[in-house]
KOLROTI-285166 format. One record per residue (C-alpha): residue number from 1; x, y, z. Coordinates in steps of 0.001 Angstrom, whole numbers, plus 500000, padded with zeros to 6 digits. Layout:
{k = NUM | px = X | py = Y | pz = Z};
...
REM end
This chain:
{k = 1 | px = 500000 | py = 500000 | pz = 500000};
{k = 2 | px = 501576 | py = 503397 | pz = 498892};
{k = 3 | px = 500617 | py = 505946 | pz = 501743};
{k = 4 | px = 500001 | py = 509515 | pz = 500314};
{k = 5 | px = 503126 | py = 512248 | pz = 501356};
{k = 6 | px = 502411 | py = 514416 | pz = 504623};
{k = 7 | px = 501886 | py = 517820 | pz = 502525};
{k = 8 | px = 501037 | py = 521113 | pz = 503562};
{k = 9 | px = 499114 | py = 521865 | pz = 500841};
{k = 10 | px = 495958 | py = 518937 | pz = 499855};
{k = 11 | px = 496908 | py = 517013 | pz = 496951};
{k = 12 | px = 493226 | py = 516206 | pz = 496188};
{k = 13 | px = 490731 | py = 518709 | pz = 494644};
{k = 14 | px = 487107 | py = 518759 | pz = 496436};
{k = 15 | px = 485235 | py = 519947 | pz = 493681};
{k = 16 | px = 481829 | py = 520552 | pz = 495423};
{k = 17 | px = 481164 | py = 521421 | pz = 498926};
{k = 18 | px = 479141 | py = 518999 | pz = 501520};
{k = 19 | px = 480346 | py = 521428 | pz = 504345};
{k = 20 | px = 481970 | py = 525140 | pz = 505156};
{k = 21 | px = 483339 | py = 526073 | pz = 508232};
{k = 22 | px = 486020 | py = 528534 | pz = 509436};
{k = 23 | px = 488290 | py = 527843 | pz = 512101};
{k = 24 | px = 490055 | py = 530631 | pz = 513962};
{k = 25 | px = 492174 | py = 531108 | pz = 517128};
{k = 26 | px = 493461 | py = 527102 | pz = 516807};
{k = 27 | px = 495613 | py = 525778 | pz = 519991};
{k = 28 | px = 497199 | py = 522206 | pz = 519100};
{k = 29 | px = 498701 | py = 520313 | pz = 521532};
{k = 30 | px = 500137 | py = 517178 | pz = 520939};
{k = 31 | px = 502003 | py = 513959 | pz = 523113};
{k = 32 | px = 503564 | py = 511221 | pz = 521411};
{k = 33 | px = 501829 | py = 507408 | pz = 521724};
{k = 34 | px = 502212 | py = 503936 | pz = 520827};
{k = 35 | px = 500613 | py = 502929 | pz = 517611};
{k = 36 | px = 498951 | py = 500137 | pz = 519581};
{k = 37 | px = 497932 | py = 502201 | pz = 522337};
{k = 38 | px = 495206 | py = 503758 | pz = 519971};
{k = 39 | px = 494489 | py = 501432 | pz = 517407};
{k = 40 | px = 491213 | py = 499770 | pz = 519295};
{k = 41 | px = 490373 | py = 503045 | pz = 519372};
{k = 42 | px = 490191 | py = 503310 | pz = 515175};
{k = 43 | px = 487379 | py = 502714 | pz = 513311};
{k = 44 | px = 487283 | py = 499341 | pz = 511086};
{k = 45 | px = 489093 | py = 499948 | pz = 507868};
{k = 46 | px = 491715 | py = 502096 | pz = 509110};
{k = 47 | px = 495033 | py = 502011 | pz = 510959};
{k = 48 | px = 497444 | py = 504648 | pz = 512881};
{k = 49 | px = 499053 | py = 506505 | pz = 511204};
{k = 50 | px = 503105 | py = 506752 | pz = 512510};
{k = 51 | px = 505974 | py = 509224 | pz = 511874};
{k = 52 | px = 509091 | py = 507173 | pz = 512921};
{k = 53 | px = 507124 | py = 504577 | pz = 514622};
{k = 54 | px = 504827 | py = 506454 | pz = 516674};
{k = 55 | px = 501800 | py = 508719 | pz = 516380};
{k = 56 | px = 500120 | py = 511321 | pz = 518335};
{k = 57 | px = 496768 | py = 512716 | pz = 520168};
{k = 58 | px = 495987 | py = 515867 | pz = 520234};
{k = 59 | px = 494015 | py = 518075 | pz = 522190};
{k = 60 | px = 492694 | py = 520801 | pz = 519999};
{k = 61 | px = 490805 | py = 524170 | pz = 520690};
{k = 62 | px = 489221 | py = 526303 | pz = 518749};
{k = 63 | px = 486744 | py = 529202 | pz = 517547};
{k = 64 | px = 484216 | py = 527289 | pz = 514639};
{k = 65 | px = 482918 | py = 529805 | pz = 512704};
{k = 66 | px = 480223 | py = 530024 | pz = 510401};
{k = 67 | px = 479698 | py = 526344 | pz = 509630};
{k = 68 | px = 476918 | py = 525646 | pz = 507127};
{k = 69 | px = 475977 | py = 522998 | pz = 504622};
{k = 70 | px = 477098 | py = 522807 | pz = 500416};
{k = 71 | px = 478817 | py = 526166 | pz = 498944};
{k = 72 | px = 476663 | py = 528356 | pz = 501137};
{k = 73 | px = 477833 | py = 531173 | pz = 503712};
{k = 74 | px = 477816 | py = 529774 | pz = 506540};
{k = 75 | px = 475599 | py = 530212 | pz = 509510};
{k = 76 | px = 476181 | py = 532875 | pz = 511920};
{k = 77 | px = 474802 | py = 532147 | pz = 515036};
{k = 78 | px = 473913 | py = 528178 | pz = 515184};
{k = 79 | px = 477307 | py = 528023 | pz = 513169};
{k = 80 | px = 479758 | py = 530169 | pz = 515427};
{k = 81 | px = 480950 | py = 528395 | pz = 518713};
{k = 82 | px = 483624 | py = 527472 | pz = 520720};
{k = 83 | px = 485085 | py = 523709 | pz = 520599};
{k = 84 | px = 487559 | py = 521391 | pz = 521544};
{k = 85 | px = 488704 | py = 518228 | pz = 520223};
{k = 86 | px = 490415 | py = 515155 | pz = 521131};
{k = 87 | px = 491975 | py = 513273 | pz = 518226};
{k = 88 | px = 493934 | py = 510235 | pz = 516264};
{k = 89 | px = 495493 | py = 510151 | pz = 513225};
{k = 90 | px = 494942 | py = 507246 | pz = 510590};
{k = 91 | px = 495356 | py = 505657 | pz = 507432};
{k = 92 | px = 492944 | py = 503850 | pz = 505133};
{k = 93 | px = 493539 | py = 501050 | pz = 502441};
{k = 94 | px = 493759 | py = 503937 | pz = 499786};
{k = 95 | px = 496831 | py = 505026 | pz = 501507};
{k = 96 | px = 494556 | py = 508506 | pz = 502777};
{k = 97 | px = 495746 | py = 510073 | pz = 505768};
{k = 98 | px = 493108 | py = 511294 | pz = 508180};
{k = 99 | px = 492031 | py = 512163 | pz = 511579};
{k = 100 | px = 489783 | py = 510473 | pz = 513910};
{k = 101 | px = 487839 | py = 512026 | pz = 516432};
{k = 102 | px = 487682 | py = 510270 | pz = 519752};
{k = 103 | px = 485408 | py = 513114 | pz = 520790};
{k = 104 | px = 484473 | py = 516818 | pz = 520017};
{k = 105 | px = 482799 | py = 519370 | pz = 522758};
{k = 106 | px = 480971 | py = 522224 | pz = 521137};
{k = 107 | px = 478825 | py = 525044 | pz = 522819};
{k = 108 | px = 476423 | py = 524917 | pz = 520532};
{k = 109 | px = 473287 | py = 521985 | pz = 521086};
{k = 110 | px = 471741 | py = 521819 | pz = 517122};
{k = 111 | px = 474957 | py = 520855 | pz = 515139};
{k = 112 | px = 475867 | py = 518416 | pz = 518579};
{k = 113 | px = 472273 | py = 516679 | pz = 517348};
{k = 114 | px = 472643 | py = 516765 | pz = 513458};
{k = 115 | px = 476213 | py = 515663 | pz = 513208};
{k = 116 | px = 475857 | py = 512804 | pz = 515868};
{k = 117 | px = 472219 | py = 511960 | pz = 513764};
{k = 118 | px = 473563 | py = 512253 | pz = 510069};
{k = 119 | px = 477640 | py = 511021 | pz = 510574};
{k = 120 | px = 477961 | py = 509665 | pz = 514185};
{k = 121 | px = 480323 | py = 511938 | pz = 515107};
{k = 122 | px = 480829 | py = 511732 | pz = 518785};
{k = 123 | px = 480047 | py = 515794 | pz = 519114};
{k = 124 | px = 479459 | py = 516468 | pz = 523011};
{k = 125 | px = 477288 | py = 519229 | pz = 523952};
{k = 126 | px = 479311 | py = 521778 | pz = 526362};
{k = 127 | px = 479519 | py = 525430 | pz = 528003};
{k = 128 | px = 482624 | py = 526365 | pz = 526314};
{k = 129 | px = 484380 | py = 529987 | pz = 525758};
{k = 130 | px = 487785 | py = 531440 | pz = 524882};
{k = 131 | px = 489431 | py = 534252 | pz = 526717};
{k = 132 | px = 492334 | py = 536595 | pz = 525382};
{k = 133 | px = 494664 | py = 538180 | pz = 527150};
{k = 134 | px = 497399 | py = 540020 | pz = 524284};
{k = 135 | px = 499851 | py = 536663 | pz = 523248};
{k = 136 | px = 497524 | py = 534431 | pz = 525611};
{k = 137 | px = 494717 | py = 532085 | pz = 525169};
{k = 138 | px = 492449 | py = 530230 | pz = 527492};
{k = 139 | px = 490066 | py = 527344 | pz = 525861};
{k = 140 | px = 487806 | py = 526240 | pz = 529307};
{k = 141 | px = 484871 | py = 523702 | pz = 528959};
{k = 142 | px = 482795 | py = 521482 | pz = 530876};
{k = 143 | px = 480453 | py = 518529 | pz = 529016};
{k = 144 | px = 476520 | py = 519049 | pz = 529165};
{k = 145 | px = 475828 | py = 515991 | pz = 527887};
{k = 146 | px = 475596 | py = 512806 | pz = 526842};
{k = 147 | px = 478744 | py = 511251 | pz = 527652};
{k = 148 | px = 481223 | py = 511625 | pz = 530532};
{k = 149 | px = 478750 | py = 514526 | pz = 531620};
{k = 150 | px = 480784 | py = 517015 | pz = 533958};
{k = 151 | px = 484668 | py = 516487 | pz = 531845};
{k = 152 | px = 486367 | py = 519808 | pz = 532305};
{k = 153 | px = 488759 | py = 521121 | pz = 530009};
{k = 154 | px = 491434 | py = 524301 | pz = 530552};
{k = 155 | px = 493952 | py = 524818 | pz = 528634};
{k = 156 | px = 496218 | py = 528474 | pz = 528567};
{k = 157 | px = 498566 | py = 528662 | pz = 525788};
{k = 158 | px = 501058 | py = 531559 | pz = 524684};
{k = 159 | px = 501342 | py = 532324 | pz = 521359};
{k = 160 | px = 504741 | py = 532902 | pz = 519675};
{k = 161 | px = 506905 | py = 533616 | pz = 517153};
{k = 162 | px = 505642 | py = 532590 | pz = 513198};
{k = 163 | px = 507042 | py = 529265 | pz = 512164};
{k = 164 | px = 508493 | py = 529707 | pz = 508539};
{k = 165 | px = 509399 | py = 525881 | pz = 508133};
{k = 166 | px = 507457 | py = 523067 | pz = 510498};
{k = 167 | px = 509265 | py = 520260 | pz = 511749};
{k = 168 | px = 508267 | py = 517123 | pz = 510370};
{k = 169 | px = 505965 | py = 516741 | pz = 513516};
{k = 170 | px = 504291 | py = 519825 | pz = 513400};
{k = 171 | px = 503611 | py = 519107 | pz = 509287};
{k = 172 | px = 501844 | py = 515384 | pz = 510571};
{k = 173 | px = 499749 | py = 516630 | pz = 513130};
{k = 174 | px = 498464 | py = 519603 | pz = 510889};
{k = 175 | px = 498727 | py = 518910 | pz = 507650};
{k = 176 | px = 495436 | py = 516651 | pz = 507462};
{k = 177 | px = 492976 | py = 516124 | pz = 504297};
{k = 178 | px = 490368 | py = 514462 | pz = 505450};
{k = 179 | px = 488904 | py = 512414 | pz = 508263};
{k = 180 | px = 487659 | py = 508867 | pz = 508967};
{k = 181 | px = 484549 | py = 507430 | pz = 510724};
{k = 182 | px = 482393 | py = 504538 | pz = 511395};
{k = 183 | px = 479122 | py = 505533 | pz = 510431};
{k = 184 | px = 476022 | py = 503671 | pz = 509844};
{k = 185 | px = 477690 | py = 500311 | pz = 509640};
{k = 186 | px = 480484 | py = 501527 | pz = 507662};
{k = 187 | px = 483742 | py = 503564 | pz = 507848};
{k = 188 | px = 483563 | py = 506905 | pz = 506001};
{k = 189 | px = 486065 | py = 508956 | pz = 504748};
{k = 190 | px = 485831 | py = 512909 | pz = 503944};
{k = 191 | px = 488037 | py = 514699 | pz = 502117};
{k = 192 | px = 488875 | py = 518481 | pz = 502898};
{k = 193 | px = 490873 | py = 521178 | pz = 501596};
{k = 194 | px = 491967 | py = 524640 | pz = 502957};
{k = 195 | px = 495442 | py = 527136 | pz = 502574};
{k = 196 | px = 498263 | py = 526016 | pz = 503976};
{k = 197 | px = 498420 | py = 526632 | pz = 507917};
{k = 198 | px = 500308 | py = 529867 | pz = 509250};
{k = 199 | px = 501141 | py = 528177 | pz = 512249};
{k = 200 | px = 503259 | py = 529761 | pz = 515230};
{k = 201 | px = 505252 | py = 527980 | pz = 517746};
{k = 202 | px = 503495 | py = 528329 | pz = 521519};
{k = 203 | px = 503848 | py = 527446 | pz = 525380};
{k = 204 | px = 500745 | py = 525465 | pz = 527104};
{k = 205 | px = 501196 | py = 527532 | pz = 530347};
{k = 206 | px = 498250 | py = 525497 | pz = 532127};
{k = 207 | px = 496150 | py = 522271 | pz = 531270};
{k = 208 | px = 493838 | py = 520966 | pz = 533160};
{k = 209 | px = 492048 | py = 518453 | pz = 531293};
{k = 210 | px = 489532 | py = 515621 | pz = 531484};
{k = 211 | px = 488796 | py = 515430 | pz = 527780};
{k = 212 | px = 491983 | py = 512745 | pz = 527018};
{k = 213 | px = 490642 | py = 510060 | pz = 529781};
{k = 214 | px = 487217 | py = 510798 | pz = 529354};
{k = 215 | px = 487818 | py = 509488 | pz = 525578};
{k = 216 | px = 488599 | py = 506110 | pz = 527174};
{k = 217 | px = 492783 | py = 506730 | pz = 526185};
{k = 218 | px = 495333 | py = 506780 | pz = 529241};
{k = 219 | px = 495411 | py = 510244 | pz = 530860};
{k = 220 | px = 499083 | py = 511844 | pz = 529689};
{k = 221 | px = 501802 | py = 513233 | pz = 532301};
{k = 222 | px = 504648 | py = 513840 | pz = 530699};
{k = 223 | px = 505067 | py = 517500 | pz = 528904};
{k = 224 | px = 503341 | py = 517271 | pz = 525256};
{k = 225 | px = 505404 | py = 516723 | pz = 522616};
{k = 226 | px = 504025 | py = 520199 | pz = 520142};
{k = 227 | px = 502311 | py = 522828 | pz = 521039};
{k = 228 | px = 500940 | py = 524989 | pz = 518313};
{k = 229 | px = 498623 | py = 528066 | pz = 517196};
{k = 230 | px = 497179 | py = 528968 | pz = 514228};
{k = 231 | px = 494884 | py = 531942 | pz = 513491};
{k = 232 | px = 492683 | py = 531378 | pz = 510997};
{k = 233 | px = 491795 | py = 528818 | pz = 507787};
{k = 234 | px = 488616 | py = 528387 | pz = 505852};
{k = 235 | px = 488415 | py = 524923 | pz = 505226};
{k = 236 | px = 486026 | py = 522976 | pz = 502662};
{k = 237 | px = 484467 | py = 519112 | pz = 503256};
{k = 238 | px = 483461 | py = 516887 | pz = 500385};
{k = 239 | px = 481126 | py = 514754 | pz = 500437};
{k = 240 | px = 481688 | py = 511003 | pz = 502332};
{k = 241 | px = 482814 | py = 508038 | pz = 500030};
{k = 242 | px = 483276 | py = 504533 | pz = 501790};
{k = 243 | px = 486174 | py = 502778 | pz = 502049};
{k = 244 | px = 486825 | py = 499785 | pz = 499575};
{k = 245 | px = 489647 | py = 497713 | pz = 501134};
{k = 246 | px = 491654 | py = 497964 | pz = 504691};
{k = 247 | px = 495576 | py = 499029 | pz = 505381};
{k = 248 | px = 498237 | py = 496350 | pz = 505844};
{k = 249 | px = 497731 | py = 495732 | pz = 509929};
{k = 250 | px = 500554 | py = 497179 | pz = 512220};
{k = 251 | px = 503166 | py = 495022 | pz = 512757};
REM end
């Protein structure tokens, strides 16, 4: 199986729109894990995806904004909210990199209910905001509901200096075109595209987080292994296409 390159830019065209979105204000933080540590945690279909025989899950805040449905403009209000994600990152038979959600806490109840409904998404209903203070950023929530009801989240990070070449790491944990996900007794795989990422280095001054163990993965210790901010991308979703054939396992 020939896996695709880790690009900045997507190699792929998505020539109509299932889904818009902005993203803004974009904290990554990122420790280093054992391929088999999160595979049961994959959906069928798909494997994790390694950079020198490991991968990574990330803990990832953020400002959606103006999500809507096909080409359109986006939704203002029902479309604009805080959220923070906990994810994977995986490989199909096509050789596709991707990311896989393990869950994602968003402030705002209607697109929790259509996007676990319509692509089983494990979206979590939460009160969420995001504080700024000059170069610093606080991403605090606590989960509503349904699952793990009461998970905190708080996580301060200082934004630095513009990165003009990412590390290999920072390029794998970013530079994602698509995502995978088990979905009405199949796996699923949607294709995005967006700019490339002006990302800047940053320091996680604070983290107090449930999010990681609530997802069912071993709560982390040690210091992450990136920490990253990005301002602003409008990104673009095509529609789903199921997978045809499985990756090689891991050895």
């Amino acid at each position: 199986m020939s896996v695709e390159p880790v690009s900045p830019q997507a190699s792929r065209p998505v020539r109509r729109s299932f889904l818009v979105q902005r993203w803004h204000d974009l904290a990554f933080v990122h420790w280093a894990a054992a391929p088999r540590t999160v595979q049961p945690f994959l959906p069928e279909g798909t494997r994790a995806d390694t950079l020198d025989g490991v991968t990574y899950v990330g803990l990832i805040g953020f400002r959606m904004v103006r999500m809507g449905l096909l080409a359109g403009p986006g939704l203002p209000y029902f479309g604009t909210f805080c959220e923070t994600n906990v994810r994977l990152y995986s490989v199909d038979g096509e050789g596709r990199r991707g990311v896989v959600f393990l869950s994602l806490d968003a402030a705002r109840l209607l697109p929790v209910l259509i996007a676990r409904a319509s692509l089983r998404l494990p979206y979590q209903w939460s009160a969420m905001r995001l504080d700024r203070d000059g170069d610093v950023y606080t991403y605090t929530s606590r989960r509503r509901w349904p699952d793990a009801r009461g998970a905190r989240s708080r996580m301060v990070v200082r934004v630095g200096e513009p990165i003009a070449e990412p590390t290999a790491v920072e390029h794998f944990v970013t530079a994602r075109w698509g995502l995978h996900v088990r979905a009405h007794g199949r796996t699923l795989y949607l294709p995005n595209i967006h700019p490339q990422w002006p990302l800047h280095r940053a320091r996680l001054q604070d983290l107090d987080a449930d999010l990681v163990a609530a997802s069912g993965l071993p709560a982390f210790t040690e210091p992450p292994a990136s920490v990253l901010y990005s301002p602003a991308v409008a990104v673009r979703f095509g529609a789903p296409m199921a997978l045809r054939r499985s990756p090689p396992a891991l050895e």
